[in-house]
N, C-alpha and C positions, 0 to 999 in steps of 0.2 A: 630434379628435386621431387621427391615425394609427396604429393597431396593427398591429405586428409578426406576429402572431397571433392567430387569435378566440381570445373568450371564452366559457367554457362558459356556460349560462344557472342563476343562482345566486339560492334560496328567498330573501325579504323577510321576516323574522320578523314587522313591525310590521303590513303590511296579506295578508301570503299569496300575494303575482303571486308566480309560479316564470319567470321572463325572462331573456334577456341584459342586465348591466347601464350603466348607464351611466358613463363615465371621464370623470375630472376630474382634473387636478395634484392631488399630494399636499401637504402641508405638513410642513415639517424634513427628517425624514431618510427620509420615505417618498417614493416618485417617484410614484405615480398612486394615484387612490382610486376604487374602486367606488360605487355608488349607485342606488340603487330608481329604476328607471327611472318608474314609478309616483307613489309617496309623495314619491321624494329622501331616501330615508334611508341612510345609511354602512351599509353591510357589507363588506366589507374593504379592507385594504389591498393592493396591486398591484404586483410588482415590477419592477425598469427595466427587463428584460429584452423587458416587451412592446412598448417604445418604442423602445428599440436596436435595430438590426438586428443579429446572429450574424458576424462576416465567414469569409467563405466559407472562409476557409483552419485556421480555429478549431473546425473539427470534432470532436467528442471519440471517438477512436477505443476499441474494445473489445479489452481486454488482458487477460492471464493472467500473473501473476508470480509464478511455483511452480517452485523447484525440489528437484529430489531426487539426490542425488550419494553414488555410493560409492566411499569409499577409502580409504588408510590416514592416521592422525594423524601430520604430519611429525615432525621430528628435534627440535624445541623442546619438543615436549607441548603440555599445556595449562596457560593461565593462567588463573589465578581473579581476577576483580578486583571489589572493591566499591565500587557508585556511590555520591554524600556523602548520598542514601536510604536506604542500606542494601541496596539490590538486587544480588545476586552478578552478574558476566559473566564468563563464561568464553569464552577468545578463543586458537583455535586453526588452523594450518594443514594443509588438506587438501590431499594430493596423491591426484593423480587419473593414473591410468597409462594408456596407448592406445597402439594398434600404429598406424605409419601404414601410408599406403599402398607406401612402399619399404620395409616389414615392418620398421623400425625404431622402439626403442620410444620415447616420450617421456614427459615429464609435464607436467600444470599445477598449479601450485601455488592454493587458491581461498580466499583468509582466512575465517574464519566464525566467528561469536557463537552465542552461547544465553545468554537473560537468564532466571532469576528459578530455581524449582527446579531447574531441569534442566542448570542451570550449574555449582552445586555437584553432580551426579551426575557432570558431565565431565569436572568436576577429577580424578576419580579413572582418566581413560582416560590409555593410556601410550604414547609414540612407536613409530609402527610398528603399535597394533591397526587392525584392518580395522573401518571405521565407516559404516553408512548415515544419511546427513543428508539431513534435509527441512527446507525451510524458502523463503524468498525472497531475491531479489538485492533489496541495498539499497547506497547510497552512503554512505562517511563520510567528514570531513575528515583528514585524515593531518598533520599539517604545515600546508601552504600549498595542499594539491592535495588533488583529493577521488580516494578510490579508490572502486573496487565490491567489494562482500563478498556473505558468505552472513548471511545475517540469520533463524536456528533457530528453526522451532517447535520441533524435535523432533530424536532422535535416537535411533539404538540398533548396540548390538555387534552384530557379525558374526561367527559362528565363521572362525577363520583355515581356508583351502584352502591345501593345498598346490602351490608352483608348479614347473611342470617347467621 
C-alpha cells in the first residue's frame, strides 16, 4: 500500500520491537490499520489522510483574526437581545471616522456583537460615547445575504477628547 507519508516507528506492547509498522485496510469506518510488524498485533488506527494525496491547491494558510477598533457608538445605541438560552447579545453600530487623503473626512460604519456578561454592561453605553472594541471579524446571515461583523471579546469606554 502506498503512503502519502512515512510513519513514525510505533512501541508493540505485546512483544517490545519499537519499529515502523506495518498497514493493512481498515474495517467500517476506519481507513488503514497499523500492525506489529513482528507479532501482527493491532496498534492503532490510521487516518485516510495517509492514502489521499493533499491537492496542491488545499494548502492551509496561517492567519490572524484579531481585531481592535476605536470609535463612537452610532445613533441607534445599543441593543440587548436574549438568545432562546438565555445568553444576553448586545448588537451595536460602530462608526469609525478617518481623514482621507484629499483631507476629507469620512466614515465606516462596522456592526458588532458582545455575547454573554459583557453584553449586558453594553447595554448601558449611549450613542455618541467613544468606545475601544476588541474582538474578531466574523460573518452572519442577515436576511438572504451574509454580512461581516465585529464579533467582541471585549470592550471598554474611552474618555471623550475634545475635537477641534
Amino acid at each position: 500500500m502506498e503512503l502519502w507519508m512515512p510513519l513514525p516507528v510505533l512501541p508493540c506492547l505485546a512483544c517490545g520491537v519499537v519499529a515502523a509498522p506495518q498497514v493493512s485496510p481498515g474495517t467500517g469506518p476506519h481507513a488503514l490499520m497499523a500492525t506489529c510488524g513482528s507479532c501482527g498485533r493491532f496498534l492503532k488506527w490510521l487516518p485516510k489522510a495517509l492514502v489521499q494525496p493533499q491537492k496542491e491547491n488545499a494548502r492551509m494558510m496561517a492567519s490572524v483574526n484579531r481585531v481592535v477598533l476605536v470609535g463612537e457608538i452610532g445613533r441607534y445605541g445599543v441593543t440587548v437581545r436574549y438568545a432562546d438560552s438565555g445568553t444576553p447579545c448586545a448588537s451595536f453600530a460602530l462608526v469609525l471616522q478617518e481623514q482621507g487623503q484629499d483631507g476629507k473626512a469620512f466614515q465606516t460604519l462596522v456592526d458588532c456583537q458582545v455575547w454573554g456578561k459583557k453584553a449586558e454592561a453594553a447595554g448601558e453605553l449611549e450613542a455618541g460615547q467613544l468606545v475601544l472594541f476588541e474582538g474578531k471579524l466574523a460573518k452572519r446571515k442577515k436576511g438572504e445575504q451574509w454580512e461581516l461583523c465585529g464579533s467582541g471579546v471585549s470592550w471598554c469606554r474611552l474618555p471623550s477628547c475634545s475635537r477641534r
